[in-house]
Residue, then its C-alpha position, 0 to 999 in steps of 0.5 A: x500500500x502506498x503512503x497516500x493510502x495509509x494516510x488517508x486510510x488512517x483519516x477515515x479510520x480517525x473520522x469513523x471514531x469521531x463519529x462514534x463518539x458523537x452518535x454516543x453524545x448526541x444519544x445521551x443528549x437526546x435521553x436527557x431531553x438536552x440536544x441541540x442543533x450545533x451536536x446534530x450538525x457536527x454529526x452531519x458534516x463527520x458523516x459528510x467528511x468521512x464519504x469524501x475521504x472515502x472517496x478520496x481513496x476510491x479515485x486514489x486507486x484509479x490510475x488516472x488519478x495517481x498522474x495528476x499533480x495539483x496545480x499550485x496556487 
């Protein structure tokens, strides 16, 4: 596996237990009758993160990705 993959590899694995972690949160939030929108969102937008890391690995492994260099800024 290159280093690109266990990178972004270790991001997802990363972003999978911040998830965790807010589902358990947003639980015991909603059991004491306490959620809010701010730990709902956060939610929505690791869930959204770890598909575009997903995805990110995905067009990785094609060949046609692996030749294309970002441009500089």
């Amino acid at each position: 596996m290159s280093k690109e993959l266990t990178v972004i590899d270790r991001h997802i694995q990363d972003c999978k237990g911040m998830i965790a972690r807010q589902q358990t949160r947003l639980a015991k939030q909603r059991q004491l009758g306490r959620e809010d929108q701010s730990s709902a969102y956060l939610l929505r937008c690791l869930q959204h993160n770890l598909h575009a890391l997903i995805g990110a690995r995905v067009a990785f492994c094609s060949s046609d990705v692996r030749d294309l260099s970002l441009p500089s800024l």
